[in-house]
C-alpha positions in Angstrom: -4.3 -4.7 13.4 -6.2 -7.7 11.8 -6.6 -10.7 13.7 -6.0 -14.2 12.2 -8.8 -16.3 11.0 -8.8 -18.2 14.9 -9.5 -14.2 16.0 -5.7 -14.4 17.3 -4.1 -10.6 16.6 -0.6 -11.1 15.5 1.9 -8.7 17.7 5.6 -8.1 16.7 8.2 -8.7 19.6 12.3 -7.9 19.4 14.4 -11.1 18.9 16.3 -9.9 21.7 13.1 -10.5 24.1 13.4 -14.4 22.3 15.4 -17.3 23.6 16.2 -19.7 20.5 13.8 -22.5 21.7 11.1 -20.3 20.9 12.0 -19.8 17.7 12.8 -23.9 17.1 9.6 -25.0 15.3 10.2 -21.8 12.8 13.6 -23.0 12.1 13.0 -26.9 11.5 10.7 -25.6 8.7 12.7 -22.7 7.3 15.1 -25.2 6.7 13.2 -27.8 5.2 11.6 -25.0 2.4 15.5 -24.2 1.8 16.2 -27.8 1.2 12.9 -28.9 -0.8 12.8 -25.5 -3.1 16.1 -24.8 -3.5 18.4 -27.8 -2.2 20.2 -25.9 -0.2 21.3 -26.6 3.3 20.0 -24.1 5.7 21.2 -25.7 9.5 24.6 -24.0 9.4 22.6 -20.5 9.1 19.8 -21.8 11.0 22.3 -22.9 13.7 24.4 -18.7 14.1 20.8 -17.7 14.3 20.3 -20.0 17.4 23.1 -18.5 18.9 23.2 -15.1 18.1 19.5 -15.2 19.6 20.6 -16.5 22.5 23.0 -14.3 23.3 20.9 -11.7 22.6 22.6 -10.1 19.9 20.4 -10.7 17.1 18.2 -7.6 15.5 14.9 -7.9 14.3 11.5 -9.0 14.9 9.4 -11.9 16.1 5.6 -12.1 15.2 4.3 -13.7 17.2 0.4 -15.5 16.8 -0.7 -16.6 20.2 2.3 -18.2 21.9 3.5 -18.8 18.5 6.5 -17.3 16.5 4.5 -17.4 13.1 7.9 -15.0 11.5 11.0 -13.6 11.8 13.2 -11.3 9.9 16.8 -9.9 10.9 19.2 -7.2 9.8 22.8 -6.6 10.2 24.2 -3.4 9.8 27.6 -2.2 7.8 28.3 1.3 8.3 26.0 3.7 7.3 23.9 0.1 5.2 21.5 -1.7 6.8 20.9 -5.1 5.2 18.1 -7.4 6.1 19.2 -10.8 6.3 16.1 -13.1 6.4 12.4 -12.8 6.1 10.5 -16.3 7.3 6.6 -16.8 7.8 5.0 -20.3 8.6 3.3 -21.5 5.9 0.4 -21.4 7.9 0.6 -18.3 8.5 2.0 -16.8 5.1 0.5 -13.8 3.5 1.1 -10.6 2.2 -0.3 -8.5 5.2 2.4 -10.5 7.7 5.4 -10.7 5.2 5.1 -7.0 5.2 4.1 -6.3 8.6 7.7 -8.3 9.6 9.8 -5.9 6.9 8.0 -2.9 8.0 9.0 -3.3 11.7 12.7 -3.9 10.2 12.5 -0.8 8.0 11.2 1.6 10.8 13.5 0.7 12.9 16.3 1.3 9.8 15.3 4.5 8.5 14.2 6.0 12.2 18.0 5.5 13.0 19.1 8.0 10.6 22.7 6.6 10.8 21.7 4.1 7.7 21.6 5.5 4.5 21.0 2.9 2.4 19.0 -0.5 3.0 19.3 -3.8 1.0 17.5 -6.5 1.1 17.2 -10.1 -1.1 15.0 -12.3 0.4 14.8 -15.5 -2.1 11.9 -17.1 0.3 9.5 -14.6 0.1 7.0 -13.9 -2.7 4.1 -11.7 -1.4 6.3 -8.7 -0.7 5.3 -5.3 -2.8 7.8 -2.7 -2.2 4.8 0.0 -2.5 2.9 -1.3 0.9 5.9 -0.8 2.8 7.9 2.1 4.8 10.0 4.2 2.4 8.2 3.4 -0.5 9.6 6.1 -2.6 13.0 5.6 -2.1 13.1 2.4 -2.8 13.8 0.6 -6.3 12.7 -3.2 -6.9 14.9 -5.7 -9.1 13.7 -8.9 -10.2 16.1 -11.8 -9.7 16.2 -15.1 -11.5 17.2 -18.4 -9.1 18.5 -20.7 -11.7 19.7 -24.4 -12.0 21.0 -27.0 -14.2 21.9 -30.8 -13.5 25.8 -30.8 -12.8 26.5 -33.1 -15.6 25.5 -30.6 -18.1 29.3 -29.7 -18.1 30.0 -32.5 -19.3 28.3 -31.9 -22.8 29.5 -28.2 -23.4 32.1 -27.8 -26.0 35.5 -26.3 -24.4 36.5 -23.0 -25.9 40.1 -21.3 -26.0 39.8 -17.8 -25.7 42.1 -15.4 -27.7 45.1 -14.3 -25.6 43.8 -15.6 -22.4 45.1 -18.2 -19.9 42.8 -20.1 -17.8 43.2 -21.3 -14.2 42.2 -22.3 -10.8 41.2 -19.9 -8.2 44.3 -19.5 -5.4 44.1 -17.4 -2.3 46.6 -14.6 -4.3 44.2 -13.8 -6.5 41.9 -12.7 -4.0 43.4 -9.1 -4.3 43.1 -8.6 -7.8 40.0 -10.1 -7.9 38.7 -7.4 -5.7 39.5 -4.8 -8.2 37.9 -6.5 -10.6 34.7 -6.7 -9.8 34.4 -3.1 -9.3 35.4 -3.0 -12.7 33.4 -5.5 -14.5 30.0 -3.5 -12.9 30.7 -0.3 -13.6 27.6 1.2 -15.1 25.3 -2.2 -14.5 22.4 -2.9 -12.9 23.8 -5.5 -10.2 26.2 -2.4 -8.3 22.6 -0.8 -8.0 21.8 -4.1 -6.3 25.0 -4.2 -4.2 27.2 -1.6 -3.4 29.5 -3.3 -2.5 30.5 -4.1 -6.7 31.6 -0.3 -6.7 34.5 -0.4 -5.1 37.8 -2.8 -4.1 36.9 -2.1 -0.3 33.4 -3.2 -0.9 34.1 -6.0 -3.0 37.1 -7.3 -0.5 34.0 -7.6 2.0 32.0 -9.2 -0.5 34.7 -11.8 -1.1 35.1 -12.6 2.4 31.4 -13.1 2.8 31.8 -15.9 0.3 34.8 -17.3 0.8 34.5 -17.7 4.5 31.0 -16.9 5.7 29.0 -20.0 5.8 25.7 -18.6 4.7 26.4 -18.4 0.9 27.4 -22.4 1.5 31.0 -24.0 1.6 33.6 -21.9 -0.8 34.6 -25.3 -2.9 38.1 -24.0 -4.0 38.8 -27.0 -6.4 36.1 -25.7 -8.8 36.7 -21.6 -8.8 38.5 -20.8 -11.9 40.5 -17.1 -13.1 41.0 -16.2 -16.4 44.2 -13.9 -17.2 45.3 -12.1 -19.9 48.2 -13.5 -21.8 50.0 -10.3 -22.1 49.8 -8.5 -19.0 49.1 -11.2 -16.4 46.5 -9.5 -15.3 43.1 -10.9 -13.9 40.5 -10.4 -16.5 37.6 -13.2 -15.3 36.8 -15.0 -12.6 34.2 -17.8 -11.3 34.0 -18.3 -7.9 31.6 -21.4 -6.2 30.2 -23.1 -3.2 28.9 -26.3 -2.1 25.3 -25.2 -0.5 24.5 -28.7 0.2 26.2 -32.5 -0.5 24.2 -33.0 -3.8 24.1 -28.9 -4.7 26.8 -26.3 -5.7 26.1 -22.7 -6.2 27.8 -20.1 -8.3 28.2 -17.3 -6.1 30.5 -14.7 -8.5 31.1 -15.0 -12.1 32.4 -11.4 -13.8 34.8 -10.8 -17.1 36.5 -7.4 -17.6 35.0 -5.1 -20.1 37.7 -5.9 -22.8 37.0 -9.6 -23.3 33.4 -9.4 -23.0 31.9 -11.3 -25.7 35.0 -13.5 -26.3 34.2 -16.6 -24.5 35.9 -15.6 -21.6 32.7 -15.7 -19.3 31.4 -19.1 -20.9 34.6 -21.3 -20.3 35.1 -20.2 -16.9 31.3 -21.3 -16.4 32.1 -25.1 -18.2 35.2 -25.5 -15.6 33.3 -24.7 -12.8 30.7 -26.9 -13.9 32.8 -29.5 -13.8 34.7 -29.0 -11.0 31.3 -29.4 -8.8 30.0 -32.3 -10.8 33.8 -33.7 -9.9 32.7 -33.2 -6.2 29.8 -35.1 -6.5 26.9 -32.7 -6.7 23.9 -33.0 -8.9 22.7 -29.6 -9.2 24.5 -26.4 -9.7 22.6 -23.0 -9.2 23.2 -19.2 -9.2 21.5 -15.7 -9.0 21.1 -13.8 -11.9 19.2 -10.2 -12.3 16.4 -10.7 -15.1 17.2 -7.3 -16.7 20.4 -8.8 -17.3 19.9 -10.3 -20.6 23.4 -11.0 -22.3 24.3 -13.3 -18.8 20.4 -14.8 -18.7 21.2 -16.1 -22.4 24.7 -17.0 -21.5 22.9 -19.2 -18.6 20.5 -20.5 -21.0 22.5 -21.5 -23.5 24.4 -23.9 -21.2 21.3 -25.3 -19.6 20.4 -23.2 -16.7 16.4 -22.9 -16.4 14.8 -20.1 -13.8 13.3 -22.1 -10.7 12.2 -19.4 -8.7 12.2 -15.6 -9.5 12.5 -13.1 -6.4 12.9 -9.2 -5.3 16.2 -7.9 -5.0 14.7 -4.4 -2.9 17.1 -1.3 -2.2 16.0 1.7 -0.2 18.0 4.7 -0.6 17.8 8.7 0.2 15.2 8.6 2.2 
């Protein structure tokens, strides 16, 4: 193992060996890099970490440099998937050989407990990671994910469209059901349910919703500015655009998806212009989402309306191994 330039070796300890104080000077700066690069708020994440840690029921690894934690990363598992759930070095103490030395104590431990099948991770802080120096390396498949923004008051300037035989509304609670059977639908075949399994079927994409409509880690769902599109005809759901407040000047767009029979009619950009709208209502000045680079038609779509690409990242799945 490689010692530091101070001749320190770096040595990789189990949170569960950690009390959160240790890990206090790691946090304060995690959470200003998620405010600075990506104006999100990071204490209310920062703050289950503290506690989970505590309690001792937090897995994953410490690296530690001296008596320092220089990194952490975490995983949570959901049946047979293992997903990691942060990856953190000190700037000080960033590079390639530590980001990976953190993952590749998270995947050994994944893939030697034979009960996960499947590992996903989508770590938007770290850039040095290669998917081909790490444990598993040839079951795993690397996706390149765009972090993109536009000014909130960009909604503002966007022509409204009116959709053929299509009714727009706001999001309600009782759509939640329907919406979870569309998703599966709207990424059947596409890249993203590579991503996340959860898009390929109603019982993944019921936990999905949850995650983002009550979990605080994907920000505040802001229910005022989620919008559905229906079909005039049938009632049923056929769009939907779901967002969060990740910070008092920043919303996010955490799930925007049309059904395959109004794709290409507008549906997906006027549900977009609401929800713009609705957040620049709230009082935001920035409004980002995540959007896979090989997905051209929606990159253009987010283009067009004034998105631009901030920060790109590696969406990394590991799988029959």
């Amino acid at each position: 193992m490689a010692a530091t330039a101070e001749g320190q070796v770096p040595a990789l300890l189990d949170l569960w060996q950690l009390q959160a104080k240790a890990l206090e000077p790691l946090l304060e700066e995690e959470t200003g890099a998620w405010r600075e690069e990506l104006d999100w708020d990071f204490e209310v994440t920062a703050e289950l970490v503290r506690r989970f840690v505590d309690v001792h029921a937090l897995n994953g690894y410490a690296l530690l440099i001296g008596d320092e934690v220089a990194g952490y990363s975490y995983f949570v598992c959901e049946e047979h998937k293992g997903l990691v759930g942060d990856l953190y070095v000190r700037k000080k103490y960033r590079t390639a050989e530590n980001e990976h030395r953190l993952l590749g104590a998270v995947l050994d431990h994944l893939i030697a407990g034979r009960y996960v099948k499947r590992i996903e991770s989508q770590l938007v802080l770290a850039r040095l990671l290669d998917p081909r120096l790490l444990p598993g390396a040839r079951y795993s498949r690397s996706h390149l994910r765009n972090f993109m923004v536009v000014d909130a008051e960009a909604g503002k300037s966007l022509p409204p469209r009116e959709p053929e035989h299509v009714v727009l509304d706001q999001w309600t609670e009782r759509w939640q059901e329907e919406t979870a059977h569309l998703i599966p639908s709207a990424y059947r075949g596409h890249i993203d349910s590579e991503i996340n399994d959860q898009y390929r079927s109603a019982g993944g994409a019921r936990r999905f919703l949850f995650n983002i409509v009550q979990h605080p880690g994907c920000g505040r769902f802001y229910e005022p500015a989620a919008w559905v599109a229906v079909h005039q005809t049938t009632g049923r759901l056929c769009g939907v655009s779901l967002t969060s407040l990740v910070s008092p000047e920043a919303g996010h767009v955490t799930q925007i998806c049309v059904a395959p029979a109004v794709k290409g009619k507008g549906v997906g950009y006027e549900l977009l212009r609401r929800s713009l709208r609705g957040l620049e209502a709230a009082g935001v000045k920035s409004v980002s989402l995540t959007v896979t680079s090989a997905n051209r038609e929606a990159v253009r779509l987010y283009e067009r309306v004034g998105f631009r690409t901030v920060r790109q990242f590696s969406a990394i799945v590991w799988e029959g191994f």
